[in-house]
C-alpha positions as CSV (number, residue, x, y, z in Angstrom):
1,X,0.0,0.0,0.0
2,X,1.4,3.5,-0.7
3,X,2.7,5.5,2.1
4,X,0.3,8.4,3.1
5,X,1.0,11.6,4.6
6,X,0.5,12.3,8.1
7,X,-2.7,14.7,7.8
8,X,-4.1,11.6,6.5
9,X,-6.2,14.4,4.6
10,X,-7.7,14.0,0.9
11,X,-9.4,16.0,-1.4
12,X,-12.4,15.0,-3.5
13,X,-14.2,16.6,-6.1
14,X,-18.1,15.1,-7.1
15,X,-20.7,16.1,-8.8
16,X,-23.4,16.7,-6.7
17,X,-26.7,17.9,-8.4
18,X,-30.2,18.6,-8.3
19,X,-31.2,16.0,-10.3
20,X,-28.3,13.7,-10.2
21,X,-25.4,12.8,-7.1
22,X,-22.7,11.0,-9.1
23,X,-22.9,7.3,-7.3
24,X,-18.8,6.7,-8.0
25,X,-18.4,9.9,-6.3
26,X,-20.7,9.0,-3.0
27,X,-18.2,5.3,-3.5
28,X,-14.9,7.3,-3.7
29,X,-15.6,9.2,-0.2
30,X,-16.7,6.4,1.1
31,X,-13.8,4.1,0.4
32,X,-11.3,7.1,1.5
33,X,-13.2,7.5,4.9
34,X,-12.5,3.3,5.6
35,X,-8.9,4.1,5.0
36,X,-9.0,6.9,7.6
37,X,-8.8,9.7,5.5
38,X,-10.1,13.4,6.4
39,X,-11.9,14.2,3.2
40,X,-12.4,17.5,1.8
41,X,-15.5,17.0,0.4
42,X,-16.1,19.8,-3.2
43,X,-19.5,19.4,-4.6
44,X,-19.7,20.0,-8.6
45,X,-23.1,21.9,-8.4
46,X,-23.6,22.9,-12.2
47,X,-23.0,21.5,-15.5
48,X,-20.7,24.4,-15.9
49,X,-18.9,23.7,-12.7
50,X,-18.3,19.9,-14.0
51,X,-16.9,21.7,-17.2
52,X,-14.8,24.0,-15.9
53,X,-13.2,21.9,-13.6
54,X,-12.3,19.1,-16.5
55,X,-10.6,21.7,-18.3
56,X,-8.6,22.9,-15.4
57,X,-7.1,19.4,-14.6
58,X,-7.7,18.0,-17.8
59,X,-10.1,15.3,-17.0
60,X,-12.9,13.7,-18.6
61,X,-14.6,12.4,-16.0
62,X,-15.2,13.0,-12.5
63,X,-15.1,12.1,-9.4
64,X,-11.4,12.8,-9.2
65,X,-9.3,13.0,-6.0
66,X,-6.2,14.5,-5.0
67,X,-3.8,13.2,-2.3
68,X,-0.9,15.2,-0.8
69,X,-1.1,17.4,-3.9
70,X,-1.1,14.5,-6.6
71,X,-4.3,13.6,-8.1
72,X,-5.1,10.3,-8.0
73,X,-7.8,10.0,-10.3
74,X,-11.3,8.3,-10.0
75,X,-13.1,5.9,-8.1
76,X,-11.2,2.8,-10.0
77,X,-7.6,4.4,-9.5
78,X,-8.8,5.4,-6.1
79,X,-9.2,1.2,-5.5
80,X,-5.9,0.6,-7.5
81,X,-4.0,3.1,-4.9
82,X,-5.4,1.1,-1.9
83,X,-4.3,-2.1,-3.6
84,X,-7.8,-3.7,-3.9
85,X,-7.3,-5.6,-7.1
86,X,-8.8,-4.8,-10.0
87,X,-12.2,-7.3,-10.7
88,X,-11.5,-10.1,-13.2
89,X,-13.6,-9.4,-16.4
90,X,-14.5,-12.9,-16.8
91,X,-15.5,-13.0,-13.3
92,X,-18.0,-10.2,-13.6
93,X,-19.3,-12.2,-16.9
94,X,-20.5,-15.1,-15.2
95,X,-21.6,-13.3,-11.7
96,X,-25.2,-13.5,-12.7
97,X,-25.1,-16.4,-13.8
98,X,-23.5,-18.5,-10.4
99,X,-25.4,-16.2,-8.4
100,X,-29.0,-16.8,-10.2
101,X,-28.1,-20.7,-9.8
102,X,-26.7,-20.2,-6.3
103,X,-29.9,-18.8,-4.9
104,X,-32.0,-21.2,-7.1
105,X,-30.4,-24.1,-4.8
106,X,-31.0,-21.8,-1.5
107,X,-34.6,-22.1,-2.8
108,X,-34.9,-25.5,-3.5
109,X,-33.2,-26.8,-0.4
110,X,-35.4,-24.4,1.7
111,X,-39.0,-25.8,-0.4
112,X,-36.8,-29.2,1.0
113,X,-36.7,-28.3,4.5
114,X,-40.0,-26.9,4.5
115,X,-41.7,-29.7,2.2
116,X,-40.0,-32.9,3.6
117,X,-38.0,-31.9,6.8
118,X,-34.8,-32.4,5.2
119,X,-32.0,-30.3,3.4
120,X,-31.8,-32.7,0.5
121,X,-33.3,-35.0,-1.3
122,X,-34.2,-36.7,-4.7
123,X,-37.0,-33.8,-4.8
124,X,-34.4,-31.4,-4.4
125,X,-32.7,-31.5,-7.3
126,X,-35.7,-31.9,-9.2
127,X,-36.8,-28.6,-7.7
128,X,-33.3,-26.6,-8.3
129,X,-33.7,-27.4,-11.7
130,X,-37.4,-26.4,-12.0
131,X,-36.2,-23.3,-10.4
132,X,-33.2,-22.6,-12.5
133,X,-35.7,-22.2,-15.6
134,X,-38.1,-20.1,-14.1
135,X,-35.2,-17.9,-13.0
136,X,-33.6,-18.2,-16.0
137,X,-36.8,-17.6,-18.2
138,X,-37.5,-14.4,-16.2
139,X,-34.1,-13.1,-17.1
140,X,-35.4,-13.9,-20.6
141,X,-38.9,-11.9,-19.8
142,X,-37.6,-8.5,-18.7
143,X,-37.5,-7.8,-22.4
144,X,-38.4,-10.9,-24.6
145,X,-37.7,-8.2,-27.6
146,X,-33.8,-7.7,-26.9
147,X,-33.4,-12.1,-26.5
148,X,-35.4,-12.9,-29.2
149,X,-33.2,-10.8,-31.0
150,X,-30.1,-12.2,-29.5
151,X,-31.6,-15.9,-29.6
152,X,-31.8,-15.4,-33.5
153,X,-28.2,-15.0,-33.8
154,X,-27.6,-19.3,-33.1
155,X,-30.8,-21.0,-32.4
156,X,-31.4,-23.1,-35.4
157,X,-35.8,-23.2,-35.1
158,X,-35.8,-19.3,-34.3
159,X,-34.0,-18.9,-37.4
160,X,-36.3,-20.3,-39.6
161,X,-39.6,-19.0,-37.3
162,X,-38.9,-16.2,-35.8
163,X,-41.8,-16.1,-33.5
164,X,-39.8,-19.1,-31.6
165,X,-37.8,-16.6,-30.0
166,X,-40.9,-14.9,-28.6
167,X,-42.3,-18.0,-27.5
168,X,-39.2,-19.8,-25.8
169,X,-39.5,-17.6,-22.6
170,X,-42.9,-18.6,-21.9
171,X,-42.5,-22.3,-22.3
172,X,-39.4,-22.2,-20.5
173,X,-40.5,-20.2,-17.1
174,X,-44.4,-22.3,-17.8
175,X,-42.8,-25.7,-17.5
176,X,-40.2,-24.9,-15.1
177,X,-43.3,-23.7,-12.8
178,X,-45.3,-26.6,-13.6
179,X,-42.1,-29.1,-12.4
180,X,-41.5,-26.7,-9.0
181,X,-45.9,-27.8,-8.3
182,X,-45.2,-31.2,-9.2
183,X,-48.4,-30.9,-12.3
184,X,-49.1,-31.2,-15.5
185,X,-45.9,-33.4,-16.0
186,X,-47.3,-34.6,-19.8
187,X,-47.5,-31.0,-20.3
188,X,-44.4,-29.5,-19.3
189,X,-41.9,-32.6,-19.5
190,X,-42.2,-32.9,-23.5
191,X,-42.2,-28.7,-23.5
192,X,-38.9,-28.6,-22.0
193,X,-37.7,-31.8,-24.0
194,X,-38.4,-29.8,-27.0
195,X,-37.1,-26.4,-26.6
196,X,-34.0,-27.8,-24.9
197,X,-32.9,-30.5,-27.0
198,X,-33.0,-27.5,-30.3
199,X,-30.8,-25.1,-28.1
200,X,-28.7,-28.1,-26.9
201,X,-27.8,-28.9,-30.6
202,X,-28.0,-25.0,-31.6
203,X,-25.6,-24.1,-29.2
204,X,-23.0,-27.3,-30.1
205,X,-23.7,-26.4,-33.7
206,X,-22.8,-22.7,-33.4
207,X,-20.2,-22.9,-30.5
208,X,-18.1,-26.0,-31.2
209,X,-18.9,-26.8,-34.8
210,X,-18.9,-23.6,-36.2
211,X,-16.4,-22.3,-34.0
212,X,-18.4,-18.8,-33.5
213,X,-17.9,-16.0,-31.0
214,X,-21.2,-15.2,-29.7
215,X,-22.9,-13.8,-26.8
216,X,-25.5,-16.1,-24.8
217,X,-28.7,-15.1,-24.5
218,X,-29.7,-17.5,-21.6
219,X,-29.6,-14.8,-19.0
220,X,-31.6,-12.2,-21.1
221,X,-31.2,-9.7,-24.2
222,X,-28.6,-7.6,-22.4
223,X,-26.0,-10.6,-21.5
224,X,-22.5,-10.0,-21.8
225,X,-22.1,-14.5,-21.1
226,X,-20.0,-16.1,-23.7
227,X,-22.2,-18.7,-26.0
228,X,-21.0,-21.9,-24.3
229,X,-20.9,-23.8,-21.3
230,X,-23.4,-22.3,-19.8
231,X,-26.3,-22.0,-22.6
232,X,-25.6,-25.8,-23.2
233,X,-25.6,-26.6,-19.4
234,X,-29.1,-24.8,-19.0
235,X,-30.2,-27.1,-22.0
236,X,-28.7,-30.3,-20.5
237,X,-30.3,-29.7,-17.2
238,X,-33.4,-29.2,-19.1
239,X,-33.0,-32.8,-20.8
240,X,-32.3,-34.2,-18.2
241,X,-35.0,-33.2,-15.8
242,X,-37.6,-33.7,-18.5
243,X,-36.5,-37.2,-19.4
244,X,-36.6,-38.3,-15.5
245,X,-39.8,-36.3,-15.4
246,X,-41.3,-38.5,-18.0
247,X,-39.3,-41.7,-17.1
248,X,-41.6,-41.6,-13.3
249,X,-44.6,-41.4,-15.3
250,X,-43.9,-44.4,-16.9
């Protein structure tokens, strides 16, 4: 960590405005104040404030803060001084993903506990899985417009009806809510057989076949996920839990 001076004493400049309080800026204090730092706290008031000060110090952005005369820069540099590493891109990628399938197994092992007075059982994978598409289908259903348009870019049935991509959501987050009661299974097993066993081969096709570089939209339109592992996982789970679905009604 770099040595400090003595005043422990920092200076911040943030925009701070009627209508907007920069959230980086409210982060750098913040982050200054936990490394015991008296900060002199300048709000950036106007729009022309905010310009004139980028011009002075030749900034394009702010917050901006200034230790023992040297300006250290924005929130990020700020981190970078206090030697908090800098956040693994590929980390962040996948974040919503292991933390949408993380609280999908909270859920099903507490439908476990409550259900059967156990943390685990056959029913509870059945039931992280159901959960995992009906998670995973509401991702899709915050704006079924921006991953059908995504979707079009690899799934092979959406490609040659484009209405598929419309649809997919619904049968997805339908059937997954239909396993979770335990109904319906004629109903929702064969759905989920369907639409999975497409994107399974779609995504092989596309990712390991065609070799293509393409973003997944199994978390929704706005997903920055690689095509790959975890689109085909989502499709393998859904396989899977259909064919055992239909295999107990057998």
């Amino acid at each position: 960590m770099p040595k400090e001076s003595a005043s422990k004493t920092a200076i911040l400049y943030r925009m701070v405005m009627t209508d907007h309080m920069c959230p980086h800026g409210l982060k750098a204090k913040a982050l200054l104040e936990r490394n015991g730092f008296v900060v002199q706290d300048n709000h950036l008031t106007t729009r022309d404030d905010i310009d004139a000060f980028k011009a002075e110090h030749s900034v394009k952005s702010t917050p901006q803060t200034f230790i023992d005369g040297k300006r250290i820069g924005g929130f990020d540099d700020l981190s970078a001084h206090f030697g908090k590493p800098v956040a693994d891109a590929t980390a962040l990628t996948y974040k919503p993903v292991i933390a949408l399938f993380s609280v999908a197994a909270l859920l099903a092992v507490t439908l476990t506990w409550v259900a059967l007075g156990t943390v685990f059982a056959v029913r509870t994978v059945e039931w992280f899985i159901a959960i995992s598409m009906v998670l995973l289908g509401l991702q899709k259903l915050q704006d079924v417009e921006k991953f059908a348009t995504m979707f079009l870019n690899y799934d092979l049935l959406a490609q040659r009806w484009v209405r598929y991509g419309y649809v997919y959501p619904f049968v997805e987050t339908g059937a997954g809510l239909l396993m979770v009661a335990g109904v319906l299974t004629w109903l929702s097993a064969p759905a989920a057989l369907f639409v999975a066993t497409i994107g399974a081969i779609s995504v092989f096709k596309a990712v390991y076949i065609d070799k293509r570089e393409l973003k997944c939209a199994c978390v929704g339109g706005d997903s920055s996920v690689p095509l790959g592992f975890v689109s085909l996982t989502e499709n393998l789970m859904m396989i899977g839990m259909a064919l055992w679905m239909l295999a107990k009604l057998a």
